[in-house]
N, C-alpha and C positions, 0 to 999 in steps of 0.2 A: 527510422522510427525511434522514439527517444524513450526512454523510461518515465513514468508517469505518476508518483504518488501523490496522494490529495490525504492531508490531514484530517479528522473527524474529532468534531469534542463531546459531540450533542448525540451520545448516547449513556448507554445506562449496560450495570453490568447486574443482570440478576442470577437470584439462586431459587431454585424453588425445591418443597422439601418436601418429600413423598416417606412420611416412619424414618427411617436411620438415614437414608440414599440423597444425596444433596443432587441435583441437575442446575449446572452452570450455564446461561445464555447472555449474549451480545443483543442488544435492541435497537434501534434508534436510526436517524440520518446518514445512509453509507451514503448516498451520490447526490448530488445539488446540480440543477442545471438552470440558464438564465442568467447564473449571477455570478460576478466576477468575486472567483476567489482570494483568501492569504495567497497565495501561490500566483495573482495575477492572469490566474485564468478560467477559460468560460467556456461550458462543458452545451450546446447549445441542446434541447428536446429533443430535437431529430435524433441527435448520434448517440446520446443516452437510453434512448426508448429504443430504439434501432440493436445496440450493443448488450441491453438489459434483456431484453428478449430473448436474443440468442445467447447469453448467458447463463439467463433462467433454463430455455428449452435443453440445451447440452450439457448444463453444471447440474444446476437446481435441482429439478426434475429425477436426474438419472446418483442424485447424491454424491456430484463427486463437486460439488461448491467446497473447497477445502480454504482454509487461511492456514498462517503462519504465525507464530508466538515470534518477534522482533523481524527486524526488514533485513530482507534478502539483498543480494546484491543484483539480478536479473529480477526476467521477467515469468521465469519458471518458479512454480508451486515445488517443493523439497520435501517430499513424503518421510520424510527423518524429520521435519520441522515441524510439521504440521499440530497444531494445535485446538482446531474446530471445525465447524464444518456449515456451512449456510441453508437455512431453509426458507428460505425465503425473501423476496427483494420484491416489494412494491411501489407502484406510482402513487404519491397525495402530493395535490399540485405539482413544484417546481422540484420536490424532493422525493426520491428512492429511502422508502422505510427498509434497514435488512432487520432478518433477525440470525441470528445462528446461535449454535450448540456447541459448548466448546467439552471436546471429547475427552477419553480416557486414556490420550498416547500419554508417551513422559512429557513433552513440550503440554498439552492439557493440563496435565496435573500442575504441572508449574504454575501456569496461570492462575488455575484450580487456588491452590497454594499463597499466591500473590494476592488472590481478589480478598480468600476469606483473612487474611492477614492487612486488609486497608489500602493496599498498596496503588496508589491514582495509575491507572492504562489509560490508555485510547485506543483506536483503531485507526487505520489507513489504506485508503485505496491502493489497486497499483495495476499499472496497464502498461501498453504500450499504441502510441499512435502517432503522426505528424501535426506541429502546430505550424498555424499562418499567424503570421503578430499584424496586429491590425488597430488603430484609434487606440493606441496605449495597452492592450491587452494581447493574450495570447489564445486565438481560438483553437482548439482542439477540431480538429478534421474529423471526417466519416470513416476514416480508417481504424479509429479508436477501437481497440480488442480489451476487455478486462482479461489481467492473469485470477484477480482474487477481488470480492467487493471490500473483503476486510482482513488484514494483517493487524495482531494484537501488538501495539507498542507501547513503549514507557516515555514521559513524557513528553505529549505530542504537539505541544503548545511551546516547546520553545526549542527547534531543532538547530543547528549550529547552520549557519547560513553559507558558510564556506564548504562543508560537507555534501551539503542538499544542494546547493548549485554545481560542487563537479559531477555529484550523481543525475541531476537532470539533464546536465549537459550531456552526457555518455548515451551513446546512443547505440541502436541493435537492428542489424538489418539481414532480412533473409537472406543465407547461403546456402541453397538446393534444398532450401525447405526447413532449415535449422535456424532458431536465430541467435547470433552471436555477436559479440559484444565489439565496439568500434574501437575504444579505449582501453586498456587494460587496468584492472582490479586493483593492481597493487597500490593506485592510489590511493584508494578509498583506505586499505589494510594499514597504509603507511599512517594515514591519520587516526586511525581507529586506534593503532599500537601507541601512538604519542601521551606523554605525560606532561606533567605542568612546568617539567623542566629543558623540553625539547618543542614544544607543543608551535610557537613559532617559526622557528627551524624548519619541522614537519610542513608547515602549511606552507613555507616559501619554496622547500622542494616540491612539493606536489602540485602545484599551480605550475611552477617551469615544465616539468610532467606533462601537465593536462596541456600548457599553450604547445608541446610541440607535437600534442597528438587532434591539433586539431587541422 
């Protein structure tokens, strides 16, 4: 099962203000289904409506829909990260409306912080599920689990494509019930530490890396 995030642009970061006490919310477009994504892939009704459901009933519902302020490296939610919290994920047409609240942890505030200071976010899906590649696309199977409908990140319109393809590629498969990672981390770490003077370098070790872990 591979790691899964989907970029989001088509939302909106409010605040509403009740006397002194500001409340921060997420709104807009988390999940698209029907239509081939940036990312080349197509999320189809079934496994999205199927997946949303029991999302909503277990997360939503029982208020533990939690995000993350920046992307994680799995598919597990990091209660040190956490950043908001989801209330809600609806169907209109082909698209999943969420909304969430982003709380009062320290990763919150930050956000908190970032929004009322200008600063452009976005959000991102992130799951984990099998795809079949089929007529040029990548479908997403029935097995599709969301971790989160939205992680808060920084810009999400132009992510480094050498990073997001060895992270897609890395994949996570159950071990007696645990799921753990195929590839090991340090790659990702090794690019993340790179500067503009090694940055190169970095990317040609880390691809020899990734081809012999596959």
């Amino acid at each position: 099962m591979k790691l899964i995030t989907e970029q989001i642009d088509a939302v909106e970061f409010l605040i509403e203000e009740s006397g002194s006490k500001k409340t921060h919310f997420i709104e807009g477009v988390f999940l698209q289904a029907d239509i081939k994504n940036r990312n080349n892939r197509v999320y189809s009704m079934d496994v999205l409506e199927k997946e949303v459901g029991r999302y909503s009933e277990s997360y939503i519902s029982k208020d533990r829909a939690l995000g993350e302020l920046g992307h994680p490296e799995g598919p597990t939610v990091n209660l040190d990260r956490v950043s908001h919290k989801i209330i809600s994920l609806q169907k209109e047409g082909h698209n999943f409306i969420g909304k969430a609240k982003i709380l009062d942890t320290p990763m919150g505030k930050i956000a908190k912080n970032l929004i009322d200071e200008g600063v452009k976010l976005g959000v991102s899906s992130r799951g984990i599920g099998s795809i079949t590649e089929k007529n040029g696309a990548s479908y997403v199977r029935d097995d599709f689990m969301l971790a989160t409908a939205a992680d808060i990140v920084a810009d999400p319109s132009a992510p480094d494509a050498f990073v997001e393809g060895i992270m897609e590629g890395k994949e996570w498969v159950w071990n007696n019930g645990i799921l753990t990672e195929r590839y090991i981390s340090s790659i990702k770490k090794q690019l993340d530490s790179a500067t503009l003077y090694n940055i190169q370098e970095r990317k040609v070790s880390a691809f020899e890396q990734f081809l012999k872990g596959l």
